[in-house]
C-alpha positions as CSV (number, residue, x, y, z in Angstrom):
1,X,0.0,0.0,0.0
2,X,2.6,2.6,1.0
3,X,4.3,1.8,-2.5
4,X,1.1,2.1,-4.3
5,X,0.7,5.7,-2.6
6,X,3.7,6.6,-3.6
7,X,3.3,5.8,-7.2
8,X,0.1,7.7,-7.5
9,X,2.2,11.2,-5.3
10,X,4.3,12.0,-8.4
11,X,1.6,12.1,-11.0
12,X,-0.3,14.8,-8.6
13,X,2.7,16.7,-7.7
14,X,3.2,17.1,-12.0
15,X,0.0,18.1,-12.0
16,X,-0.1,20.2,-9.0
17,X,3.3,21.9,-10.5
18,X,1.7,22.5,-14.1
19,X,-1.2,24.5,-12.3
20,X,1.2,26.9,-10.6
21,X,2.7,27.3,-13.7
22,X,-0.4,28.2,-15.7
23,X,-1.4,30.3,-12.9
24,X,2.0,32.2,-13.1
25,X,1.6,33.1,-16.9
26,X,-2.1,33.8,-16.5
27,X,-1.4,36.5,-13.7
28,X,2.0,38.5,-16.5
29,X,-1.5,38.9,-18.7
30,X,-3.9,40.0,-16.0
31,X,-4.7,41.2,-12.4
32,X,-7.4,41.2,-10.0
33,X,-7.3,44.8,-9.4
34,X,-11.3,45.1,-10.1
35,X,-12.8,43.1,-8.6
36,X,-16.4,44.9,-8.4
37,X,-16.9,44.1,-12.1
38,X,-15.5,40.9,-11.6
39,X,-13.0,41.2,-15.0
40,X,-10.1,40.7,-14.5
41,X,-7.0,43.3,-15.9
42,X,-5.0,43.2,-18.7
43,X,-1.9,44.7,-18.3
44,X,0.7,43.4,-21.2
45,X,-0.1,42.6,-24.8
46,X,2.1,40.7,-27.0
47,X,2.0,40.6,-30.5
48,X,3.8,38.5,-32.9
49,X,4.9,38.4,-36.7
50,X,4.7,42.1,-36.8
51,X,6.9,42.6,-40.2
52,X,8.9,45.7,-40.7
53,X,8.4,47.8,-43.9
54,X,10.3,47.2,-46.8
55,X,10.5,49.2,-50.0
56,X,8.6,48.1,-52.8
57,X,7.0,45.4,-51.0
58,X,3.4,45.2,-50.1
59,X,1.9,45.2,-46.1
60,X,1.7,42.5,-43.7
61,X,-1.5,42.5,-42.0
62,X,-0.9,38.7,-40.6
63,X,-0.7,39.2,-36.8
64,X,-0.9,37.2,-34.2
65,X,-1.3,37.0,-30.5
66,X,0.1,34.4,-28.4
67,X,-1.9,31.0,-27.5
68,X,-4.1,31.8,-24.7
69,X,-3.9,35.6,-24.5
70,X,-7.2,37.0,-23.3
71,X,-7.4,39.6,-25.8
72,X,-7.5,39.1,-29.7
73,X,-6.8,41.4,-32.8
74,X,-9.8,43.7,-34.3
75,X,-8.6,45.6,-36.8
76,X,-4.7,46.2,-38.2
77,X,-4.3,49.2,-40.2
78,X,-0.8,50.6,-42.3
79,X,-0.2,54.5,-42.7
80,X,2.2,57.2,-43.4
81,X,3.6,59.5,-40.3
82,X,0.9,60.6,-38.2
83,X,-2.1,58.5,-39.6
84,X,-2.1,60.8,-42.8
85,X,-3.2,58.8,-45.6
86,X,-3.9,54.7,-45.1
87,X,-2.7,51.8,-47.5
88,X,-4.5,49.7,-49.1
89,X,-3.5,45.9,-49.0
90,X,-2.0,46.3,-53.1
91,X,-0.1,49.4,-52.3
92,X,3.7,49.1,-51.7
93,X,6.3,50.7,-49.2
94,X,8.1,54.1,-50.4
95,X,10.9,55.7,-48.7
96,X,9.8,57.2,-45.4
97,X,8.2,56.5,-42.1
98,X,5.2,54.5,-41.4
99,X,2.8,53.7,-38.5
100,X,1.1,50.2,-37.8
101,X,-1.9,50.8,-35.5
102,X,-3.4,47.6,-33.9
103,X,-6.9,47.4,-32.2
104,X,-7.1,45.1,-29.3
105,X,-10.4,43.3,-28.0
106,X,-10.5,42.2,-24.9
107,X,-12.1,38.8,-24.1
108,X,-15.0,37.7,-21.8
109,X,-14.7,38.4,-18.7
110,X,-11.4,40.6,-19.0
111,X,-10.6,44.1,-19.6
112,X,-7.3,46.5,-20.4
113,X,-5.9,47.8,-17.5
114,X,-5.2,52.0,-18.1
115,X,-3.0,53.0,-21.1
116,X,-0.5,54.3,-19.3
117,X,-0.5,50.9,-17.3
118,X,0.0,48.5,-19.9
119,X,3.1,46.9,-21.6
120,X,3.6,46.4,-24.9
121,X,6.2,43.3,-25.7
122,X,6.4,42.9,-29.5
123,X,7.2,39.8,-30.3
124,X,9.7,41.4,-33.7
125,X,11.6,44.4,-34.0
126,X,9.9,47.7,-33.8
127,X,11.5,51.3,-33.9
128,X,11.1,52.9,-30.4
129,X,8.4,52.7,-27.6
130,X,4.6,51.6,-29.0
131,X,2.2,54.3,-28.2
132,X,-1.1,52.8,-26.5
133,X,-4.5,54.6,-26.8
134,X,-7.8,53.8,-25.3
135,X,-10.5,53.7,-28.0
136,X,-13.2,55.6,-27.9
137,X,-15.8,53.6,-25.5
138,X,-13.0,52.4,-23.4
139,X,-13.2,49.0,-24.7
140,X,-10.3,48.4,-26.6
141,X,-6.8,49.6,-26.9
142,X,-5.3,50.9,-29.9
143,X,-1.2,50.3,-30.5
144,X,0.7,52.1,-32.7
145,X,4.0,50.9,-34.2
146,X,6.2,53.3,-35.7
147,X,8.9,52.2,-38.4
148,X,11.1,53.4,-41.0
149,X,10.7,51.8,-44.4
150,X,14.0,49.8,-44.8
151,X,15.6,49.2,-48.6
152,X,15.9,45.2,-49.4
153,X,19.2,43.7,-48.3
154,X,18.6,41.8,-51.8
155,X,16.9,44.7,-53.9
156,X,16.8,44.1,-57.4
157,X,16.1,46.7,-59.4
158,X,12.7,45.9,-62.1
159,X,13.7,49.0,-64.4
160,X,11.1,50.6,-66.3
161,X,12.2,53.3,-69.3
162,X,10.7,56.6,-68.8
163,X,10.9,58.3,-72.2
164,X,12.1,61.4,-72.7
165,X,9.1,64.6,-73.4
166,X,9.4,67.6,-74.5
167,X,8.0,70.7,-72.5
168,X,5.6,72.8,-74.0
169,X,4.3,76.1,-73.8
170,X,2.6,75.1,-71.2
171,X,3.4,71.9,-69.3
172,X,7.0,70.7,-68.0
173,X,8.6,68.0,-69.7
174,X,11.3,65.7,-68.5
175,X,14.3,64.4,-69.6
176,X,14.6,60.1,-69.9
177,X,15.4,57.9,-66.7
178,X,14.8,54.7,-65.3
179,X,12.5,53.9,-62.9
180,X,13.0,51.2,-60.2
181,X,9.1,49.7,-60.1
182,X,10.3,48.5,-56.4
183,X,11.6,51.1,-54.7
184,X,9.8,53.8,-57.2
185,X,13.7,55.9,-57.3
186,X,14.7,57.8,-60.4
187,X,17.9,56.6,-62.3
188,X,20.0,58.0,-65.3
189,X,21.3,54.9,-66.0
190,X,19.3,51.2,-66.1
191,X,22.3,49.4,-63.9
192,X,20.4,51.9,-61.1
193,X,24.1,53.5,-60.2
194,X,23.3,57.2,-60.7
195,X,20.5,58.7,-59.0
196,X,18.6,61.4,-60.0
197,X,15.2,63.2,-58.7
198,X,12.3,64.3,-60.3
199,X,13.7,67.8,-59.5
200,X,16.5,66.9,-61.6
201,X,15.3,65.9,-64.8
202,X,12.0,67.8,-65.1
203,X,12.3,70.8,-67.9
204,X,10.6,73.9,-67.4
205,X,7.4,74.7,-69.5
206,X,9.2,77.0,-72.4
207,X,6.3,79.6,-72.6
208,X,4.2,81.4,-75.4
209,X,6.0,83.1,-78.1
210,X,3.5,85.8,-79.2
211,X,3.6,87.3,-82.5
212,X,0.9,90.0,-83.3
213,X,-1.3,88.3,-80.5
214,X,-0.8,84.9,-81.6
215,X,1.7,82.0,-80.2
216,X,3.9,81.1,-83.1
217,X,4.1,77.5,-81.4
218,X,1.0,76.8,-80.7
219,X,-1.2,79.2,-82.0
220,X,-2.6,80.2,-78.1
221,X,-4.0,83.7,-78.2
222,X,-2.9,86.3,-76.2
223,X,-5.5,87.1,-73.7
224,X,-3.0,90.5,-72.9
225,X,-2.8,91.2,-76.6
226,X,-4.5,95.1,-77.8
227,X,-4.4,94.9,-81.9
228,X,-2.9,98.3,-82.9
229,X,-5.5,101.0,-84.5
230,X,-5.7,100.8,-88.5
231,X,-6.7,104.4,-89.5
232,X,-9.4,104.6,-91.9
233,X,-8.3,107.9,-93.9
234,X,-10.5,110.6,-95.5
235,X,-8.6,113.2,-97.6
236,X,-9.3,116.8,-97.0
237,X,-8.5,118.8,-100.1
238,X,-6.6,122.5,-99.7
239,X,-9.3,125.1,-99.0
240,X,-8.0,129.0,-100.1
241,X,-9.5,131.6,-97.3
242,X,-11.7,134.0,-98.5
243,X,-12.4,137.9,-97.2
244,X,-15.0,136.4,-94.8
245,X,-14.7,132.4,-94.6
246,X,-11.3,131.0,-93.3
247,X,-9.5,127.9,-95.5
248,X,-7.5,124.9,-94.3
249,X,-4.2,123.3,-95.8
250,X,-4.5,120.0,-97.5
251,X,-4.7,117.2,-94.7
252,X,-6.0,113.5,-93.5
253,X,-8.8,112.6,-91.3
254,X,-9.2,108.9,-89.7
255,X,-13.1,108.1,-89.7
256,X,-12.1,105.7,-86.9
257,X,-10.1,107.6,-84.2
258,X,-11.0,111.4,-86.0
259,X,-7.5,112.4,-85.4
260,X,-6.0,114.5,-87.9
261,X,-2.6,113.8,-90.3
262,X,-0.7,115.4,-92.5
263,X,0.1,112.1,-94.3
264,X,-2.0,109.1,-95.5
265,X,-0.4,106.6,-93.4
266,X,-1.2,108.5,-90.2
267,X,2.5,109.5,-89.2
268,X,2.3,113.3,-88.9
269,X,-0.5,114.3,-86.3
270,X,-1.4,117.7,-86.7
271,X,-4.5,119.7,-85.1
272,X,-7.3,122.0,-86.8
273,X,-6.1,124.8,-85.2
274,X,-2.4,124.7,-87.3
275,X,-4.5,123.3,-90.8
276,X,-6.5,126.2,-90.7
277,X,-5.7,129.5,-92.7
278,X,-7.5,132.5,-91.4
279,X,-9.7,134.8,-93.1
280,X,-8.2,138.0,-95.4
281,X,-10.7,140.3,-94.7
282,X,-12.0,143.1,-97.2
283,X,-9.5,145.6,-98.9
284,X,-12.0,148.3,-100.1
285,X,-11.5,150.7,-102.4
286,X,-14.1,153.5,-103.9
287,X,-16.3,151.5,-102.0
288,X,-15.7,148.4,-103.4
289,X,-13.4,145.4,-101.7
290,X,-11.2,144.8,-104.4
291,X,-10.8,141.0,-103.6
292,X,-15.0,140.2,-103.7
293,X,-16.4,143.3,-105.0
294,X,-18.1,143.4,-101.7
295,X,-19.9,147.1,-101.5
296,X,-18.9,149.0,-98.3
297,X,-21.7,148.3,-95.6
298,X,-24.8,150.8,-95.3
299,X,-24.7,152.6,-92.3
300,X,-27.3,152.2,-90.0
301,X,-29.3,155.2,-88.4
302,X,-27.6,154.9,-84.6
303,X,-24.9,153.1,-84.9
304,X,-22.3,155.0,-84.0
305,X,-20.4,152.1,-83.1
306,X,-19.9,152.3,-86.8
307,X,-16.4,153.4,-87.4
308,X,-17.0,154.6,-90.9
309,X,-20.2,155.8,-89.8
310,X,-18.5,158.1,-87.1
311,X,-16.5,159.5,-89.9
312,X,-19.3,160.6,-92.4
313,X,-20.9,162.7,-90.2
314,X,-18.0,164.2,-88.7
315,X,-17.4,165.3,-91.8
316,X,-21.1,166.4,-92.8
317,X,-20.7,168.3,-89.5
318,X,-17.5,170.1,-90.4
319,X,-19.0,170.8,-94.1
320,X,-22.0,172.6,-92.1
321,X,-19.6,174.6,-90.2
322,X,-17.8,175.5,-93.4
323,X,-21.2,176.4,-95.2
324,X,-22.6,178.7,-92.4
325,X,-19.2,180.1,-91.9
326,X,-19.2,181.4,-95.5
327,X,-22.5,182.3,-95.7
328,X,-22.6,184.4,-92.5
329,X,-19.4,186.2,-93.4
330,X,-21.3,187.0,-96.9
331,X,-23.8,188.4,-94.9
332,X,-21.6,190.9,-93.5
333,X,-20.5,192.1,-96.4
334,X,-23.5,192.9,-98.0
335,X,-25.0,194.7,-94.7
């Protein structure tokens, strides 16, 4: 009997010993530190097959949390720096930095202990401390991986010619490369030895050469572009002045503008004032102008604003003197 009893101690003590151990991993995952909602804490998550970035190469989204973990993966998600823009499964790593954010879900009867409380072992390389958030209803936590995408130990370059094009008035051109359709660099030369940038090889647009409004390269109009006048010329014959009518020089006037010229094609400019001859006025003589034949004007009965007028019958007045004179010294005589 005592050998029989002694047989059946080492089978309990395995058993008794694989309990403690069970009990010892259970508590790295979780603590009883609420016990009024009767969950019990999470308070390290480990992740495994977390795959650093590599250029050209797609995502990994094939995560996985160690065998009896009480939390399990909800969501996995790729993007640039700072959550900016997310990649799709069929997009590939370019140079820069990248963040892999990870949504935990905690399982029945379990919860995450506090952000700030929990510990992150991945179970690959990552670049720095994970960042842990709580999610919006407190529910699950939210780790986010931060990498820099690496450039294949064994990169092969898969060259792609990039023909040269010419710029245009318009749009840049570029001058021709090689393209890595891996790692998406520029390369003057297929073997991928010479490096180049976009900056590098892109040519200027080369602008509208206008010509009397039009491009001479493309024909583009020039929104900017005022067409010069085209003067529309009547000719104005020589006019002679007259004794009461003034007379002009020969001259030019555009229909269009109504600027005057002294030449057809609209080079001299000249005013009415220096075309324009003035009048002669009369020249009379016995009465008469000699130029028009023009009689002397009537004079009116008070207008002695008249000049001529003015002179007439001073003198009328002075041949009345002159009469009476000789008449009254007649009369003396004869008394």
């Amino acid at each position: 009997m005592k050998k029989a009893k002694s047989w059946l101690a080492l089978p309990l003590a395995v058993c008794m010993f694989a309990v403690m151990i069970f009990s010892v991993a259970e508590a790295a995952e979780t603590s009883d530190e609420n016990p009024a909602e009767g969950r019990q804490e999470i308070t390290i998550i480990n992740t495994n097959h977390i795959t650093w970035p590599v250029i050209g190469e797609m995502p990994s989204y094939e995560l996985e949390v160690p065998a009896g973990a009480h939390y399990f993966i909800n969501m996995v998600e790729w993007t640039t720096k700072n959550g900016e823009n997310t990649l799709l499964s069929t997009d590939k790593f370019e140079e820069g930095e990248y963040e892999l954010h990870v949504t935990y879900e905690a399982k029945e009867g379990y919860q995450f202990a506090a952000p700030e409380l929990i510990t992150v072992l991945p179970g690959n390389e990552v670049q720095g401390t994970p960042k842990v958030e709580e999610s919006e209803n407190g529910w699950y936590r939210i780790v986010t991986f931060s990498f820099t995408a690496r450039q294949s130990e064994e990169h092969q370059h898969d060259m792609l010619v990039v023909q040269e094009k010419l710029p245009t008035c318009t749009e840049a051109g570029y001058k021709a490369c090689y393209q890595c359709q891996s790692c998406k660099k520029l390369y003057l030369d297929k073997a991928g030895t010479e490096e180049t940038t976009v900056e590098e090889i892109t040519l200027p647009p080369t602008g509208h050469q206008y010509q009397d409004g039009i491009c001479t390269v493309c024909g583009e109009i020039d929104p900017d572009y005022v067409k010069p006048h085209e003067h529309s010329m009547t000719a104005v014959p020589e006019k002679k002045p007259t004794c009461t009518e003034a007379g002009n020089r020969a001259y030019y006037q555009c229909e269009t503008c109504g600027k005057l010229y002294l030449d057809k094609d609209g080079k001299n400019e000249t005013t009415l004032e220096k075309v324009t001859i003035a009048v002669t006025g009369h020249i009379y003589r016995d009465g008469r102008c000699v130029v028009c034949k023009a009689l002397v004007p009537a004079v009116k009965t008070g207008d002695f604003d008249n000049d001529y007028a003015k002179w007439v019958i001073g003198l009328l007045i002075s041949l009345n003197i002159i009469v009476g004179a000789i008449i009254y010294r007649k009369s003396r005589k004869i008394g």
